[in-house]
Steps between C-alpha positions, in 0.01 A plus 500: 500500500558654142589891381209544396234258646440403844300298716390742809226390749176688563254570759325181469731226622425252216483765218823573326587803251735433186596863499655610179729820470689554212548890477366666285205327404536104596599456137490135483853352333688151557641528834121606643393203318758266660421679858118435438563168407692445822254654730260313376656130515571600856143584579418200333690302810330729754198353721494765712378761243171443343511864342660699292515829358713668228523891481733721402509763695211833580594652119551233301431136417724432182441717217625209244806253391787647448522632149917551533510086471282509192714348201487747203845444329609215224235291288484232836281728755401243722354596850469163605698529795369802670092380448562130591657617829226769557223197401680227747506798747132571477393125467640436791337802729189338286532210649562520868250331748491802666250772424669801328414803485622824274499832699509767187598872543528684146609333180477128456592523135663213274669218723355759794148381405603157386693464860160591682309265293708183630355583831117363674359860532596866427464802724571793357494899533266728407804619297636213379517402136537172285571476136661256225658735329749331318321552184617864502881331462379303184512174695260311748461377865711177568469452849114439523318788385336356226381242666487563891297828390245288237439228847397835735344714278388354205573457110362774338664779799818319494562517110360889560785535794787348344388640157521844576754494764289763730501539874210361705447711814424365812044563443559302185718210624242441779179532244690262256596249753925525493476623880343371795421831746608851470676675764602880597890510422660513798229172625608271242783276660267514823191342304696276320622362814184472638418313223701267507455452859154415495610207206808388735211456742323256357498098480838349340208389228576844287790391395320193360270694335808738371622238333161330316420849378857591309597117455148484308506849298653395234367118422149365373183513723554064586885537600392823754285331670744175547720820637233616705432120630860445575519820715142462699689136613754652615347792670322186715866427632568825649442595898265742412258299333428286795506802739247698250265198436489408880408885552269487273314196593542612916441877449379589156654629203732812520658445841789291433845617591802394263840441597632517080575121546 
């Protein structure tokens, strides 16, 4: 599909991977932005995958934006163009109905981390490590890691994080919250698929409740639950809602099988 990102299928037939691989270390510039962006509005049309996974590749994940775009000439140094690609690029992995899932093998630094961060869960490596550390440049994170990072882990360790500009290992980013399940190395892409799986398994309803959870992050306590309300409606109008009640009501709870629609 792109140079440097493509949709490949998995083991699971309804689990997709957004494989990234821009040698030598998935630097993340314009054109992976645009090829992001265009993986992403596909998936977005794509009923048949209820999964998704983003790695890039057994050594790396992406070790940070591209600095070599960074403006640093004339009195006008405005990176406008480069972030607000990189934001509509992660907004929109953000926001897929499908359950995403980052599959982390060494650094997820900078827009690495802030890439993994637009995603449902995180399964990384015991070697893998995440970091802000654009501090260390003299400028900060523009693609979500000020704020992405405060929503997972907290105020007080994101300012710490993003302060500093240090590297959380893989113990850490599990003990803090920023990852979901730790893996052996070469077991990462495998768990994260299997993760994903066992999501892309479930009633069409998680997409429902997808959607109230990040449509009601960022407004007050009364307009949530309106969110929340709106989506348990139209969970109701699904196929699976009728098949899982009816189970429940002839069999019990636990035993209903889902067909995603």
């Amino acid at each position: 599909m792109g140079e440097f990102i493509n949709l490949e299928e998995s083991a699971v037939g309804n689990v997709a991977i957004i494989r990234l691989d821009r040698p030598k270390v998935n630097a993340l510039n314009s054109q992976v932005g645009h090829e992001l962006l265009g993986v992403c509005n596909e998936l977005a049309t794509r009923t048949d995958i209820r999964g998704v996974v983003i790695w890039g590749g057994p050594r790396i994940f992406a070790a940070g934006a591209d600095i070599s775009e960074f403006p640093i000439e004339g009195e006008s140094r405005d990176p406008s163009a480069m972030v607000d690609l990189l934001n509509e690029a992660n907004f929109a992995l953000e926001n897929l109905s499908q359950i995403t899932v980052s599959a982390v093998n060494g650094f997820a630094l900078g827009g690495g981390c802030e890439l993994s961060m637009s995603t449902d869960f995180r399964v990384c490596g015991e070697g893998a490590v995440f970091g802000q550390p654009e501090i260390l440049l003299g400028i900060i994170a523009g693609a979500g890691g000020t704020q992405r990072m405060t929503r997972l882990v907290g105020v007080t360790k994101s300012k710490e994080i993003n302060y500093s500009g240090r590297q959380v290992k893989a113990a850490e980013a599990l003990e803090i919250g920023l990852v979901s399940e730790v893996q052996s190395d070469e077991k990462v892409l495998d768990a994260a698929v299997a993760m994903a799986a066992r999501y892309a398994a479930g009633p069409a309803a998680i997409a429902n409740a997808k959607k109230s959870i990040m449509d009601g992050l960022h407004v007050s306590i009364e307009e949530a639950i309106a969110i929340e309300r709106r989506e348990f409606i139209a969970s109701f109008q699904t196929d699976d809602a009728v098949t899982g009640i009816k189970s429940f009501l002839e069999h019990g709870p636990g035993k209903a099988e889902f067909s995603g629609q």
